[in-house]
N, C-alpha and C positions, 0 to 999 in steps of 0.2 A: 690546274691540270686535272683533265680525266683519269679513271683507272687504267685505261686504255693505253694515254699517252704515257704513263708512270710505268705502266709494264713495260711499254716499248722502250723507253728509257734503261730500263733495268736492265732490260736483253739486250740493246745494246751496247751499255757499259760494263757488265759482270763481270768484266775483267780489273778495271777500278772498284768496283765491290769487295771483290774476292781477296784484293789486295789488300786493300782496308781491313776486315774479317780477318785475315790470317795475320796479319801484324798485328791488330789488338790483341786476339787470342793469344799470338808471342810474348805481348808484354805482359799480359796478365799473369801467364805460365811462370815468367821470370820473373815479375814482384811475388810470386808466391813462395815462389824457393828461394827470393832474397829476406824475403821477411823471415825478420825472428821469429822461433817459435813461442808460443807462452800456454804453459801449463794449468789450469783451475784445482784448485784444491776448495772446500769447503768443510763447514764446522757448522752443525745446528746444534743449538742450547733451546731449553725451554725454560720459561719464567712462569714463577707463582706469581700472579699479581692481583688475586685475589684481596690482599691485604689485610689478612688478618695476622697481627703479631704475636705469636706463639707465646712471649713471657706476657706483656699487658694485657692482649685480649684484644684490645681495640681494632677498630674493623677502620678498611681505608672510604670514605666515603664514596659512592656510585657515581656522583660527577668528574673522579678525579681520575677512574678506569683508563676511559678510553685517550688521555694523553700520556698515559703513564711504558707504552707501549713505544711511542715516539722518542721520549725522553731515554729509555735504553738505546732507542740506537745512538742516540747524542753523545751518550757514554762512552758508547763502542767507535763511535768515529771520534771521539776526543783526542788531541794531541796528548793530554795527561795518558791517557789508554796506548797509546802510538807510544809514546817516551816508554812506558813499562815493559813493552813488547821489545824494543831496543836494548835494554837494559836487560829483559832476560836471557835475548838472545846473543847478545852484542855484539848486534850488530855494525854498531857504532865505532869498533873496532877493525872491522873490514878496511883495507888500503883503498880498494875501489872508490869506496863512499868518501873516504877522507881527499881521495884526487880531485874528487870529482868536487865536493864540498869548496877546496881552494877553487878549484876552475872557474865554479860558477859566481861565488861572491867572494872572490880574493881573500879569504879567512874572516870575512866581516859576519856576526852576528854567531846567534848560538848554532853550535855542531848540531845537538839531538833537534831541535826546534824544526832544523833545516831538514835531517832524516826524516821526521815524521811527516812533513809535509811530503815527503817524495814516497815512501810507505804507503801512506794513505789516498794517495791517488790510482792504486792497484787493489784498493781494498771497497768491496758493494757489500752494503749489511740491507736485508731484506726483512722486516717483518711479515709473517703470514698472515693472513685477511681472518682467516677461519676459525683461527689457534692461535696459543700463546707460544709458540716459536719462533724463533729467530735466525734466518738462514746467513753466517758469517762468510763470504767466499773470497779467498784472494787468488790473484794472478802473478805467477813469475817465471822467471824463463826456464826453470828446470823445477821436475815437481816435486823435489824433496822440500825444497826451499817454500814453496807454495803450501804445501802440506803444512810442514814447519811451523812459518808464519801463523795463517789459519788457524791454526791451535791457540798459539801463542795471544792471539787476542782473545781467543775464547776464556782462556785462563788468567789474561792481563784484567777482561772485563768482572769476571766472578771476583777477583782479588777488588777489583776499583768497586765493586756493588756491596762486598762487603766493608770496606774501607768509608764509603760512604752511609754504609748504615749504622757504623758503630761509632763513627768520629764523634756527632753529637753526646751520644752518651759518655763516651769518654771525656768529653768538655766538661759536660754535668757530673759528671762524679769528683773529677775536679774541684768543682766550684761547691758541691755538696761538701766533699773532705775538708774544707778550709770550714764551713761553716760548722761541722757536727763538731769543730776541735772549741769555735768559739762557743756556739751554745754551750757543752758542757761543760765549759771554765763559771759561765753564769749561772746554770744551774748550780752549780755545787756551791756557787756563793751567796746565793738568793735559799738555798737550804741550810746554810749555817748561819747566816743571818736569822733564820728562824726562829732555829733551835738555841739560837743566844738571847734573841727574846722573850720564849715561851722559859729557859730557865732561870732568868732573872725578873721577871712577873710572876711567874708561878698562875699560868692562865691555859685552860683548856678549851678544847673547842666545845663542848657543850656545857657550860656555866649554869649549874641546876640555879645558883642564885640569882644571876642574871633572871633565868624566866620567871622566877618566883616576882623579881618588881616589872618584869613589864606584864606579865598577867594582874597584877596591883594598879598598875598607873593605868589597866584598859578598863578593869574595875570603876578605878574613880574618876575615868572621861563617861562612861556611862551613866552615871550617876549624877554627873555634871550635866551629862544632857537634857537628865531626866527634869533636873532643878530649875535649869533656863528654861525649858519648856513653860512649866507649872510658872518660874515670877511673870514670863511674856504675857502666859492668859490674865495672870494677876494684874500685870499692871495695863492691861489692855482694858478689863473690867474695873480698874479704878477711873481712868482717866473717861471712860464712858457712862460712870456715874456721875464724874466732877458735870459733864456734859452737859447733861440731859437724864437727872434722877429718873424722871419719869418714864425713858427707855431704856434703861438700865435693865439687864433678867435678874440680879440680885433682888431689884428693890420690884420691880413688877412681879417675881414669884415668892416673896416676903409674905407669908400667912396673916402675920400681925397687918401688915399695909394694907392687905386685902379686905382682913377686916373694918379695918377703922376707914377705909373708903365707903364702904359698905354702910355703917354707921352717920358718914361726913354727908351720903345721899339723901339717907333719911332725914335726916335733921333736917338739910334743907329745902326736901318738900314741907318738910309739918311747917320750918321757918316760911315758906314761899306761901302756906296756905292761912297762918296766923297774919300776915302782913298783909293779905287781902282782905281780912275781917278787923284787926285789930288796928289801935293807934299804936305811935313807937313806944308812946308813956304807959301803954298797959303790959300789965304784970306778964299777962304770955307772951307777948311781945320780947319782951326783955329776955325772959326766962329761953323761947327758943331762939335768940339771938345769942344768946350764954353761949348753950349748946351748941350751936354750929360753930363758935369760934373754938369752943375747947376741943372739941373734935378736929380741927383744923390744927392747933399748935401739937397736940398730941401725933398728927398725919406726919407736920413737919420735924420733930423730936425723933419721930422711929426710923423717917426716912434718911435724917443726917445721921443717926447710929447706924444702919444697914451701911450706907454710906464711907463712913469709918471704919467700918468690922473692914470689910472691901479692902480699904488701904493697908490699913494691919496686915491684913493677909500676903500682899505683895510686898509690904516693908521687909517680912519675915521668909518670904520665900528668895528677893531679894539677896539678904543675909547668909542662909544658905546656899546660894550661888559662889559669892564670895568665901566663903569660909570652904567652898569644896572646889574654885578656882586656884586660891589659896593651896589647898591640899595639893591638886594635880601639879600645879609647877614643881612644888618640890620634889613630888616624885619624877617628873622630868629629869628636871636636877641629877638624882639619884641614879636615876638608868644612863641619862648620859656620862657620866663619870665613872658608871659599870661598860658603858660602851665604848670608849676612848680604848681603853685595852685591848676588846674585843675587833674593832677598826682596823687596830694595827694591826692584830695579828692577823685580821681577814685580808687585809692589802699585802701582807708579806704569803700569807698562804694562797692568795691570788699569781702573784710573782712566781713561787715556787711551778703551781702546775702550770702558767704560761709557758715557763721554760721549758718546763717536761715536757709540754706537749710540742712547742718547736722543736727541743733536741729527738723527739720522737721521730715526727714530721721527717727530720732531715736525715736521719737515719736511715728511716724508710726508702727517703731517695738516692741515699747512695748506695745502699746496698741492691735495690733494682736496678741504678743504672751500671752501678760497677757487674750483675749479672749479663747484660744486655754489653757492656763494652768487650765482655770477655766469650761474648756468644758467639758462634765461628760457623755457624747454620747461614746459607745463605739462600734464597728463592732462585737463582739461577742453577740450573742440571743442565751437564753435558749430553745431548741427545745421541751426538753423530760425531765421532772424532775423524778430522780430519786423515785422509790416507792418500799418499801419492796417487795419483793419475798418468799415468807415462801418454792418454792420448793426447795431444796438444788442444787445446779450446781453440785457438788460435794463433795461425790463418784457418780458417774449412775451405775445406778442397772443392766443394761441393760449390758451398760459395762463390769462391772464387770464379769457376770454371763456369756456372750458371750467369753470373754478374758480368765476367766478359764477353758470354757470346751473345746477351742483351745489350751489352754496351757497342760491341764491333757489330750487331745490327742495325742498330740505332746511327750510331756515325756514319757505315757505310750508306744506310740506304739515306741521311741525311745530304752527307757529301754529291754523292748522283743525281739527286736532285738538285742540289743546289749547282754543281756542273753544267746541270741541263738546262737550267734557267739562264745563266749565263752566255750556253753557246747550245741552240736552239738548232735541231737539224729537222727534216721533212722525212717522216717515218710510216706518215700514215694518209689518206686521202682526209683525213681527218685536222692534219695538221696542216694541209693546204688550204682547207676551207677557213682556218678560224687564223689563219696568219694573211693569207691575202684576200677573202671575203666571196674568192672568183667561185663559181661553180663551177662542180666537177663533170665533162661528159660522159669519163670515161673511165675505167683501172684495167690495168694490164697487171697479171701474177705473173708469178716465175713457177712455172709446171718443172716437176722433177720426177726423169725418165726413170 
């Protein structure tokens, strides 16, 4: 349909319009003043949630901020939070609630369970975007009651934020006072234990005697080392003799050796030089054949002394090992049998401050947490206490009266239309042409004298 046809429509139905319109508008007028009225009361708190803990110090970590805002409203819409509000107000003692409680579930199931769930379907908790505020608003039919309420959670939620911030510590102080009773029974036994053994030893902690033998027994490991050193070279130097005399440094830096080598050369050129000239039977012959042998057993007599000295030397350094290996055990011996007392009393005086220092430990933690379960500081402030509102939130008038005359336009001019579609009349030279296709010659108006 054109605007045209839809106008014409309208003009000539207005009176089924006008009907329409004025009957909505009736009924709107009259659900407004059958509806109940309901009251808003609200409650803004603010939260630290910074997180820093006044008595430890400890800061809340920065990832943990931004759900920690959600998590109070969790709180505050908690049926735990809803039960406390109950109970302060008690509500729960109201006949209303108790008729209503049988009506609905024939007495089955918990009373406050069932109030809280009907409490908290009047109750919008709002976090601010901007701030650490928390807008609490409830709705009920008279606005003492709204007011009331409204409070009441505000103060059910500071009690449940406190309650939840100290339970823990109260668990652990607990569990600390059970512990501080047992360490100090151990301590005190682990210190008489002590003092039964340091008096029946007759043993201190710093034993001048004691250091006196282990300053002796480091003495004679040095000493010891000294001596194995000196027999290793020794017998490194004999068995390099037994070897090979001739690469020996004893018997190669030997003065005597040196010599009589030196001598053993000469001979046997003058020998090398007589043996070219001479026969074996002639007297120089013989004479410097003498000579180079006796040079030669004499070479061999110094070299198996140097030889010898050699082993002596390490037989005897040897000995000294032994006889100063000998010494160190015993002083071993001696310190360990000085140290068996000193042992004990180090493992019983180990015992003592382990204890000390747990019964310390746990002392510690229960007097911090028994501080902290008795801390009554909480990060929630009342910002805004709730105050009666006598204007009703709801129904708005405004509302209402705007929403019906959108509505009774809507219907009526829906209805007319759809009237019109249904039963089609000829209004216009317009609605001739497009109903029977026929061309128009001509229009006749109605002139008015």
């Amino acid at each position: 349909m054109t605007f045209t046809q839809c106008y014409n429509a309208f003009k000539a139905r207005y009176k089924l319009f006008l009907s329409i319109f004025f009957i909505c508008i009736s009924l709107a007028i009259l659900v407004f003043f059958v509806t109940p009225k309901k009251y808003t009361a609200n409650t803004i708190v603010i939260v630290n949630y910074k997180g820093t803990d006044p008595l430890t110090g400890l800061v809340l970590p920065s990832q943990l901020l931004p759900g920690y805002m959600a998590t109070q409203v969790d709180i505050i819409t908690s049926k735990s939070t809803a039960i406390k509000v109950i109970e302060r107000l008690q509500l729960d003692k109201i006949e209303k609630y108790k008729k209503k409680f049988i009506s609905d579930t024939e007495g089955r199931g918990d009373y406050k369970d069932w109030l809280a769930d009907i409490i908290l379907k009047n109750l919008e908790v709002t976090p601010s975007k901007k701030s650490s505020t928390i807008d609490i608003e409830y709705k009920a039919k008279d606005p003492e009651s709204a007011a009331r309420i409204a409070s009441a959670f505000a103060s059910a939620y500071i009690d449940k934020s406190l309650t939840l911030k100290n339970q823990p510590a109260k668990s652990a102080a607990y569990y600390y006072r059970e512990q501080v009773g047992s360490l100090e029974n151990k301590l005190q036994e682990s210190q008489k234990k002590l003092y039964a053994y340091q008096t029946q030893n007759g043993l201190l902690d710093d034993d001048v005697h004691l250091n006196i033998e282990n300053a002796r027994l480091n003495e004679l490991s040095t000493q010891l080392i000294a001596a194995q050193t000196r027999a290793m070279e020794a017998s490194s130097r004999q068995q390099s003799s037994s070897r090979n005399a001739e690469d020996s440094p004893d018997i190669s830096s030997n003065i005597t050796i040196q010599n009589l080598k030196a001598q053993l050369a000469q001979a046997e050129t003058r020998f090398a030089d007589v043996s070219a000239q001479y026969d074996k039977k002639h007297p120089l012959y013989i004479a410097s054949q003498a000579q180079v042998d006796k040079l030669k057993s004499e070479l061999n007599n110094q070299v198996s002394s140097t030889s010898n000295s050699v082993g002596i030397s390490a037989n005897i350094y040897n000995q000294q090992v032994a006889k100063l290996q000998s010494q160190v055990n015993e002083q071993k011996l001696k310190v360990v049998n000085l140290n068996k007392g000193q042992e004990e009393l180090a493992t019983l005086m180990r015992e003592v401050e382990t204890n000390k220092k747990a019964y310390t430990a746990a002392t510690q933690g229960l007097n911090q947490n028994d501080i902290q379960a008795q801390y009554n500081q909480t990060d929630v402030t009342i910002l805004y206490s709730a105050t009666p509102q006598y204007k009703p939130s709801s129904p708005k008038k405004m509302i209402f009266i705007l929403g019906g005359i959108l509505f009774s336009i809507t219907l009526g001019g829906f209805l007319v239309l759809l009237v019109e579609l249904f039963d089609r009349r000829i209004r216009s030279a317009e609605d001739i042409l497009s109903m029977t296709g026929m061309p128009i010659l001509g229009e006749f108006s109605k002139k008015l004298n």
